[in-house]
N, C-alpha and C positions, 0 to 999 in steps of 0.2 A: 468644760462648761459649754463650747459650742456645739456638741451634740445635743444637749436638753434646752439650746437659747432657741424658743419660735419666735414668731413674728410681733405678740405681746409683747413679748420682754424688749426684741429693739422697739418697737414704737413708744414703749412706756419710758426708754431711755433718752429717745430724740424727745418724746415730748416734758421730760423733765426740765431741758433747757429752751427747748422752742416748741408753747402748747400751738403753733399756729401751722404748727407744719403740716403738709398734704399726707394726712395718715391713709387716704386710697389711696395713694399712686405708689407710697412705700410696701403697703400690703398687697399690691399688683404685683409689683416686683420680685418681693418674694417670691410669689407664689410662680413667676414665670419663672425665674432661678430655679426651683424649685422640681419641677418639672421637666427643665432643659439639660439639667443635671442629673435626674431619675437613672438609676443603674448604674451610675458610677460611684466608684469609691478610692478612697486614698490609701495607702502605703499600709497605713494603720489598721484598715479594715474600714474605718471610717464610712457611712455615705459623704461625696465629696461635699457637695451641697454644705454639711459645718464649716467648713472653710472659707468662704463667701460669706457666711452669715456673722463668723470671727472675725475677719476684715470688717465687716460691718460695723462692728461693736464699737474695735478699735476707733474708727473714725467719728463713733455716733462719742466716745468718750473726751476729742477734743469739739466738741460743739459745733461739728461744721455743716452745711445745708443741706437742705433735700436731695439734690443732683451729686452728691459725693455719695452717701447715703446706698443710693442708689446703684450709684458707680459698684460702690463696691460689694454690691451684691451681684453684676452683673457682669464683673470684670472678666473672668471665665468663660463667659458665654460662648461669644462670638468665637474666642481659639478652640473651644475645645466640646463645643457642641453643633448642633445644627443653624442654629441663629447666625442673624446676618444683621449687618450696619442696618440696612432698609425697616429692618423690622423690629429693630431696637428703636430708632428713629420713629418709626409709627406710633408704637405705644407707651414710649416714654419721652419724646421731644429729643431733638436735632442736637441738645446740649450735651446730652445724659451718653447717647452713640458718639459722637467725637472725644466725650472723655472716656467710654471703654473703649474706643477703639485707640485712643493714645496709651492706654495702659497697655492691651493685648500685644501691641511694636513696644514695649520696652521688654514686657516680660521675652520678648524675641531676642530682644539683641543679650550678647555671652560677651557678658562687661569683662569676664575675664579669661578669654580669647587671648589670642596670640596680639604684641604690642600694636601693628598697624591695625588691623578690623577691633582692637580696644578703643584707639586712639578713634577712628570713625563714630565706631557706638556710643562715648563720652561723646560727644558733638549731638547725635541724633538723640539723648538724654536730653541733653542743654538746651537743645532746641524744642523737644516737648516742654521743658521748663517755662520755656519764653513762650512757648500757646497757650499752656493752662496749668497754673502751679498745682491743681488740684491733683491732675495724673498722676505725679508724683506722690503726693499726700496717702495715694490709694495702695500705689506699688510699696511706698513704706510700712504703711500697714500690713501690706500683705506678705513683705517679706516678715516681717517681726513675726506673725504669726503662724506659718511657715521654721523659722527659726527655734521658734515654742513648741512645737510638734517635730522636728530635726530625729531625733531618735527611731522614729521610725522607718527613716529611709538606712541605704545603705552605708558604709562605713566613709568607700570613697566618694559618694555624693555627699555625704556629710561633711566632709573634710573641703572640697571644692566651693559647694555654696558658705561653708563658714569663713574661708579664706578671704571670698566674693563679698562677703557682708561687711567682714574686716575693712577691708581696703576701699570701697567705694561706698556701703550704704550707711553704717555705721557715723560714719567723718561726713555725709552729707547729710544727715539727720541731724546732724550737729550745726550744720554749716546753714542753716536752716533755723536754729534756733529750738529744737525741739530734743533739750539736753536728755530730759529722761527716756526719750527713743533711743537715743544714740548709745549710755549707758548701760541701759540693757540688753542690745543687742550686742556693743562689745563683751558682754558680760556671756550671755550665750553660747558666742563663738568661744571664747576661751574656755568655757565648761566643753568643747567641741576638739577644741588644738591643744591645749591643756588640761586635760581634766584633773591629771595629779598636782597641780599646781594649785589649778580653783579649790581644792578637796584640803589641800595644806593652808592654804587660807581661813577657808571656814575652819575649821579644826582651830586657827589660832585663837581667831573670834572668842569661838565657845570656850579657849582656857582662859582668856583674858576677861570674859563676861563673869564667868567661873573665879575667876581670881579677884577681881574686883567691884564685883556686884553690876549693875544695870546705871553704864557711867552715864549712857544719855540719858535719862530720867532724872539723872544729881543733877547733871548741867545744866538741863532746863529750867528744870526748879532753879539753878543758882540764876539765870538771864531772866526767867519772869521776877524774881524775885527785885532784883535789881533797877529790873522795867518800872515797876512798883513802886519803888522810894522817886524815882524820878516822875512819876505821875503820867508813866503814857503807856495808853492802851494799846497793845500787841496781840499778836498769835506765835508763838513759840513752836518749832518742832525739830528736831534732831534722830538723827540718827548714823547709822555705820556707812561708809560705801560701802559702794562694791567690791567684791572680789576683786574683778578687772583690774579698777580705780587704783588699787591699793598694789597691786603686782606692778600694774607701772610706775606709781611712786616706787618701790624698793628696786626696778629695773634703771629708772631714771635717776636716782642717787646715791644705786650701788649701795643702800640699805638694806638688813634683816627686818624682819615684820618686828623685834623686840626694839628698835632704833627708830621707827618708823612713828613720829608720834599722831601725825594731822591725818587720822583716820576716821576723826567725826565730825559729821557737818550738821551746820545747826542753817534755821530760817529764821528770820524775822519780820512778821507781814504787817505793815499800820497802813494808816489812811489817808498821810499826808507825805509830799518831798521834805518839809520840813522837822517830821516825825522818825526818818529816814535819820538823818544828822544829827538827831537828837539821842536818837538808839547809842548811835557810832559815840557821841559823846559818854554815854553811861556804860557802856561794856569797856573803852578806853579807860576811863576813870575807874575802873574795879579791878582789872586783866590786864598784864604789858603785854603792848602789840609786839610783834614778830616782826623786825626792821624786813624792809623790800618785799611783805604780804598783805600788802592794802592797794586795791584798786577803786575806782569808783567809776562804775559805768554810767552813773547815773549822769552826770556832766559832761562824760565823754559815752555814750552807748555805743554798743556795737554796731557793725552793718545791719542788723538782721533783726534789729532792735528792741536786742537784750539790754535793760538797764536793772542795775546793782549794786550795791555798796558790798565791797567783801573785804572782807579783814580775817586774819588771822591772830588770836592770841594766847597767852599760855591760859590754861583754867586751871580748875581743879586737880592738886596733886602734879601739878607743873605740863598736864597735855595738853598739846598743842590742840585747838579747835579749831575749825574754821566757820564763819559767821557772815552769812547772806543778809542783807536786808534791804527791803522793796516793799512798794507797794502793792496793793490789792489788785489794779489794772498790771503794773509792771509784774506780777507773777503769773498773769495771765495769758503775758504774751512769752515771758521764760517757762511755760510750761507746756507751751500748742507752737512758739514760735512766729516763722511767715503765718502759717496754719489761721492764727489768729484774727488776719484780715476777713476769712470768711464767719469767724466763729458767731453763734447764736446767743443771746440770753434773753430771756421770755419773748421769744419768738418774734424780736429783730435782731438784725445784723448789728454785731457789736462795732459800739463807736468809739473803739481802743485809740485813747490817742497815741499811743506807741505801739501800736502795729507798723510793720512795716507794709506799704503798697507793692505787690510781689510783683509787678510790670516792673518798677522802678528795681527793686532790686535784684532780679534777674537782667535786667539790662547793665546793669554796673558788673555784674558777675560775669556776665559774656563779652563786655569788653576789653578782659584780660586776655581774653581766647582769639579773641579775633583776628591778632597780628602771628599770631604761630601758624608761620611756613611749612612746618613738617609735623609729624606723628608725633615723633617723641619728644615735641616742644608742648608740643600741643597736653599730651600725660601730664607733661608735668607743671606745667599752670595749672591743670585739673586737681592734682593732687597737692600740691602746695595749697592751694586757695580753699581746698575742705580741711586740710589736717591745719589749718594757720589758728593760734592762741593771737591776740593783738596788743602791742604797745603803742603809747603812743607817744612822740617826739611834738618837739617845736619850734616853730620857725623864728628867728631874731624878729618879727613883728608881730609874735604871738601866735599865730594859725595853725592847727591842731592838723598833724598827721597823722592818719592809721597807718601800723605795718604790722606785719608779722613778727612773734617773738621770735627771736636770731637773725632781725634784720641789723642792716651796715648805715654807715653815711652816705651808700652809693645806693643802695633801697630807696634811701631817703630822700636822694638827689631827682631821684629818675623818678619817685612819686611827685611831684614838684614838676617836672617837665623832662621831657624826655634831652631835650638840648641842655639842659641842666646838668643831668647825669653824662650825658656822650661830651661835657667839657668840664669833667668835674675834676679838680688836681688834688684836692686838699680839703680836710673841715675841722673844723671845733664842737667838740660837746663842753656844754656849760661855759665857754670861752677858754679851754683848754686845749689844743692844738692834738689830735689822736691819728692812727692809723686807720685805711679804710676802711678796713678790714672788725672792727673794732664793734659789739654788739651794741645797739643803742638801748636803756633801760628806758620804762616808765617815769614820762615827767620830765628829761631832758632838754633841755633847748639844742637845736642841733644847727650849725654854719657853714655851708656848702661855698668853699673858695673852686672858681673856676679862671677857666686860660685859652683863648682863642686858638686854636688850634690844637688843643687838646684831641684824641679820641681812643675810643673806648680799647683796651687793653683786652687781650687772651683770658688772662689768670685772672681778669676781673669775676668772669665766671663763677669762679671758687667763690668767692668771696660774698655775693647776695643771695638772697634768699628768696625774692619776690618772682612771679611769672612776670610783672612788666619788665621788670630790669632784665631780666635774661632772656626776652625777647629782642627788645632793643639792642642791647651788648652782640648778638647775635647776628640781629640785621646790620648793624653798621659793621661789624668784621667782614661779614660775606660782600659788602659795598667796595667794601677797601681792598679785599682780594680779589673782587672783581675787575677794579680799578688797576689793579697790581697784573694781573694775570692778560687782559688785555693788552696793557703796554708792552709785556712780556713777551705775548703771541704776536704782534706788529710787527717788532724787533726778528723772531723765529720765521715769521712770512716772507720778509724784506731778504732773511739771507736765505732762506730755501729757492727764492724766486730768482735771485742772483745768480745761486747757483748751477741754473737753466738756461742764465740771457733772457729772462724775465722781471717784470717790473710787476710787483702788489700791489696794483692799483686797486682802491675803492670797487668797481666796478669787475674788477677780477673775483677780490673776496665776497662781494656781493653773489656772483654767478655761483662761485663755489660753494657759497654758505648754500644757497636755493638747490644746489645736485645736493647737497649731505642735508638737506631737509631740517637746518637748521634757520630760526627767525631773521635774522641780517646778520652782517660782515660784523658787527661786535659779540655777538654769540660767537662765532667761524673763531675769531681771534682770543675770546677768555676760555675757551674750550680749549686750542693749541698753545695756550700758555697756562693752564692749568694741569696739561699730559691726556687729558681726555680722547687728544687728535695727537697725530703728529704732523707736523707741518709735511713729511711726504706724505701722507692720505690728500694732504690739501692740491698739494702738485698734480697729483697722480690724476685727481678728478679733472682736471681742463685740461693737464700737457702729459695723459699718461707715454705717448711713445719719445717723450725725452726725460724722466721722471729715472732712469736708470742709467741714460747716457749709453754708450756704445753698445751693439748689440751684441758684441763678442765674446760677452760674458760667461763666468763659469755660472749651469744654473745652480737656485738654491740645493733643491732635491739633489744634486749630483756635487754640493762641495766636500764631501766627505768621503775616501775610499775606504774599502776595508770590509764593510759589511754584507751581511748573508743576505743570500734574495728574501725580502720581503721585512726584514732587517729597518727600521724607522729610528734617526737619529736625532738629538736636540741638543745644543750649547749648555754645558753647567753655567747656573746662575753665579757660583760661588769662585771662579776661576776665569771664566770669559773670554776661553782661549779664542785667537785669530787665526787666518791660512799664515804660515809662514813660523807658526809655534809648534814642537813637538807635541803630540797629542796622543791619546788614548779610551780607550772605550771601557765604561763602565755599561754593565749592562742590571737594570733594576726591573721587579717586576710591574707588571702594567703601563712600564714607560717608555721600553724599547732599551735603547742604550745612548747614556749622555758622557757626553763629549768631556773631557776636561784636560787641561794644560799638563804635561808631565809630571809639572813640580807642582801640582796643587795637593797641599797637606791633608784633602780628601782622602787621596791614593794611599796614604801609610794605616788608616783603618781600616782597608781592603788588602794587608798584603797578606793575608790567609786565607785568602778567596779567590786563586790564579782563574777558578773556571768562569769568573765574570767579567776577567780582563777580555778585551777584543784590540787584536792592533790596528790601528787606524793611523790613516796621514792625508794630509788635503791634495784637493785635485791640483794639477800643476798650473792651469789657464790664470788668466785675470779672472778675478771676484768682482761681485760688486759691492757696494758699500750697505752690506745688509748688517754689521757684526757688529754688534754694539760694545760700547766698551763704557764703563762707567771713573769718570777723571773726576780727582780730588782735588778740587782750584781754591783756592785763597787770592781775593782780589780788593783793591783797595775801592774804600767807601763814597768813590766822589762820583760826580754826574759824566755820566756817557762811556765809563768803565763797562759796563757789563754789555752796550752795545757793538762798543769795540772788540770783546772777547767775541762774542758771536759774529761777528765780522772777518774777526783772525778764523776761527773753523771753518766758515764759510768758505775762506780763499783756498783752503787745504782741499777742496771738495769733499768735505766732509758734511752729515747731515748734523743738527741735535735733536735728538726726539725725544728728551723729559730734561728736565731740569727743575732743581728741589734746593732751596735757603737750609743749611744745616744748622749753621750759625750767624747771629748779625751783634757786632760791634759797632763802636761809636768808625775805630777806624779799618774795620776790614767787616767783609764775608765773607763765608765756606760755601762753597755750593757744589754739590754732586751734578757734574754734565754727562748725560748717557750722550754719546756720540756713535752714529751709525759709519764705522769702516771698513775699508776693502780690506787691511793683510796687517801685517805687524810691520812694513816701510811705511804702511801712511799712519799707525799710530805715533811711529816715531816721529816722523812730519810733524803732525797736530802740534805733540806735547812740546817738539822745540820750536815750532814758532810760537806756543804760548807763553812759554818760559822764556822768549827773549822781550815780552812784552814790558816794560817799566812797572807797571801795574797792578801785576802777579807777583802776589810775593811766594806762593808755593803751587808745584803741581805735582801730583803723583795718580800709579794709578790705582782706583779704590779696587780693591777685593775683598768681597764679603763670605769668608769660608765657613758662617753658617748658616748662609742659606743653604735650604735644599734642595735638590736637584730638581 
């Protein structure tokens, strides 16, 4: 079609809805499209130029203005020909060039790129969104049409852009209101990622149409007919979904297509709210409803402000139908969406009162995003908030909650207020006492019990579905391990400093934090108590010529005899031998030759490999306390326990450079202490004076025999 659409046919289409539109400026534009585009061609053979004018149509079919119009005749220009902003802006106005130049940076950004430059370009999306929802309106068009001509490119760009439409444009055409965008282009892509699939669908269609004659044409006749005895005037129309539609219903309840009965959807359009309830009365009284397949957006609409009556019933021959009904305005804006704010009819801007104001709802859609710290938080409030269906809950005072279907009581909580949810213990649906964890359905009243001192749980994660609540859950964990890790690093400061005949003053970790080019002495501390640092990095930087204590040390490079000139050695992780243990050399490629204890259970998978053994044995000198050794402490739960363990290592002149919670109980903790020692005398030191502690109820030492070298 868009190689024989000229510039009549759009203008004869803009002006069926808006005779007042500027038909020169749209015939200008052509005609520079036109021109700017000359010589080039698509995939298909195509002159490119049909493309531009396809977009066009697309836009000129939800009724939107002259400057969209335009837009997307022009959208191309400026990437992919000689034009420029300036002279877009000359001949068309300063509007018409900031919305092609906001299209030509999206068409830029590769939404499905690797997760962080994804996680950026969703941002610089969202943020075109919030300048001109129109940009957007253009780039949909222009992918759908694009999508519709897909055959022509090649097999794996086919496959990539249908993936890309899947996942992001699809679910945002939806999220947006503009249902039958959205269904066709899923529909598209799977004729793209599935084609045997789409192919077994339709095939069923045609035996079941075949088997049972033309059921939407009974149906309808059976709903006007109906309409009729009740005395109110409608428009009737039905028909099949989609392919897509209906693959995901049989994915989504593990149905065959013969088990599969809500395959057809019917409309219902009148002229009043009240005509709406009157329908839903007369289809109910002819058809039994389907328990838990009645919504009513109309009292509750959606954000993007879709309102609906949908019901589900059985009909004819016992299948399931599904049954829309709205009105004339309310179909207007479930059919164009946001879209609809700008839409035309006889050539003024419609005065939809459910339209949504696309400032206003883009500003509520971007302050989901706003608190996501990192990349992958950030995705996925992106993708939660397009693929979200909505329930809605109630508060014991009556006040209407949105959330998504497969939200929690803790969805619920954190939508309500974020202090809500971070002290939430317990709730009730319906005045029944449930688990958090627990889905909330349509219609529920919901009773969020909270507890001072309450906060937010790990595994609460699992358990919601919303971007705000896993945001929030999120930021107060990282607060409280912050919280934790600092106190943590203090503790590790205080004995590394002691260690020395140094004291961790403020003004110490201040100095230290500024050489390690960290913000102040509480970064220096949550960084050394999270392993990020080790508290000897922290020594090292102010007191490095006491930071190893005497200088008669055996060096690193030289604690290990045995090896060939040029021969590079390193400690097995999984054995963790010291000077003073029998030792031996494995030698692996690309890593030199590692080190491990005699009796580590490594060595019995190597004993048919003599030519990789190498003997080795430590230098005889004092070491320093470089060897890390990793000790298995169980210590009891009460206050000033774990400062005193780090105080016992301390005295031993022993370092800790990581420490890690394995386990925590009401009356003990496990914790892994990597401790930096000179030989196997001073682990034995360590371990008996921590085992003489009251405190400690176990200590051993950890070996991990699979790691790998």
């Amino acid at each position: 079609m868009a190689a024989e659409t000229t510039v009549d046919d759009l203008i004869g289409r803009v002006r069926a809805y808006n005779p007042k539109c500027n038909e020169n400026l749209i015939r200008a534009a052509f005609d520079y499209g036109a021109r700017m585009h000359d010589g080039q061609f698509r995939h298909s053979g195509e002159p490119y130029f049909t493309h531009p004018v396809a977009v066009a149509m697309i836009v000129a079919d939800q009724k939107l203005d002259d400057a969209t119009i335009i837009t997307a005749l022009l959208h191309d220009t400026i990437e992919d020909t000689g034009s420029t902003w300036g002279e877009v802006a000359e001949m068309f106005g300063r509007e018409v060039a900031e919305l092609v130049d906001g299209v030509t940076k999206l068409t830029n950004l590769q939404l499905s790129s690797s997760e962080t430059k994804q996680a950026e370009n969703f941002r610089k999306l969202f943020m075109a969104m919030a300048k001109d929802m129109r940009v957007i309106l253009v780039k949909l068009a222009d992918r759908l049409h694009n999508m519709r001509t897909i055959k022509s490119m090649r097999p794996e760009k086919q496959i990539q852009k249908a993936r890309e439409t899947v996942d992001i444009f699809a679910p945002l055409a939806g999220r947006m209101g503009m249902q039958w965008m959205r269904e066709e282009l899923e529909d598209l892509t799977f004729g793209v990622l599935n084609p045997e699939g789409r192919t077994s669908i339709m095939r069923r269609f045609v035996h079941l149409r075949d088997e049972s004659g033309d059921v939407i044409e009974k149906i309808t006749n059976d709903i006007e007919s109906e309409l009729e005895k009740a005395g109110i005037t409608a428009e009737v129309y039905g028909r099949a979904k989609r392919p897509y539609s209906v693959w995901r219903k049989m994915e989504e309840k593990d149905q065959g297509f013969s088990r599969l009965s809500d395959i057809y959807g019917f409309r219902v359009i009148v002229d009043s709210n009240a005509d709406c309830y009157r329908v839903l009365g007369a289809i109910h009284e002819r058809w039994r409803a389907v328990p838990g397949r009645f919504k009513d957006y109309i009292s509750q609409p959606k954000s993007n402000g879709y309102r609906s009556i949908h019901t589900t019933v059985s009909g004819r021959d016992g299948k399931r139908v599904e049954v829309q009904i709205r009105t004339n305005q309310m179909h207007d804006v479930a059919e164009v969406g946001v879209a609809a704010h700008w839409s035309y009819k006889d050539g003024v801007q419609s005065e939809n009162p459910f339209a949504v104001d696309p400032a206003k709802w883009v500003a509520t859609l971007n302050e989901r995003f706003d608190t996501a710290d990192d990349h992958d938080e950030f995705l996925e409030h992106v993708k939660l908030e397009m693929y979200t269906d909505q329930v809605f809950g109630f508060t014991p005072k009556g006040e209407v909650i949105k959330l998504p279907r497969g939200a929690t009581p803790l969805d619920f909580a954190y939508a309500i207020h974020t202090r809500i949810g971070d002290s939430c213990v317990g709730a009730r649906i319906d005045g029944i006492r449930v688990p958090l964890w627990t889905r909330i359905r349509n219609g529920q009243s919901v009773e969020i019990t909270t507890a001072e001192g309450q906060r937010p749980q790990a595994t609460w994660l699992d358990i919601v579905a919303t971007g705000k609540a896993k945001a929030a859950i999120r930021r107060s964990l990282r607060e409280d391990d912050r919280e934790r890790f600092v106190k943590l690093g203090r503790e590790l400061a205080r004995v590394a400093f002691e260690h020395i005949g140094k004291v961790a003053s403020d003004k110490a970790l201040s100095t230290a934090a500024r050489h390690l080019g960290l913000r102040d002495s509480e970064s220096l501390l949550a960084r050394l108590g999270s392993a990020e640092l080790t508290a000897r990095d922290v020594v090292e930087t102010l007191y490095p010529e006491l930071a190893d204590g005497a200088g008669d040390e055996v060096a690193t490079d030289r604690a290990v005899l045995g090896l060939s000139q040029g021969q590079d050695s390193k400690r097995g992780l999984c054995c963790q031998p010291v000077p003073g243990e029998r030792i031996v050399g494995i030698t692996y490629r690309g890593q030199g030759v590692v080190v491990h204890g005699i009796d580590c259970p490594v060595l019995s998978d190597l004993a048919d490999n003599p030519e990789r053994w190498v003997d080795l044995h430590w230098h005889s000198g004092r070491h320093g306390p470089v060897h890390t050794v990793t000790l298995n402490v169980a210590i009891s739960n009460d206050s000033g326990v774990l400062g005193r363990i780090c105080t016992l290592i301390g005295e031993q002149k022993a370092n800790i450079s990581d420490l890690k919670f394995v386990e925590r109980k009401p009356d003990f903790y496990r914790l892994l202490i990597d401790v930096d020692l000179r030989d196997a005398e001073h682990l034995h030191t360590v371990m008996m004076g921590l085992e003489a502690d009251s405190d400690v109820a176990s200590i051993e030492r950890h070996r991990d025999y699979e790691r790998k070298p």
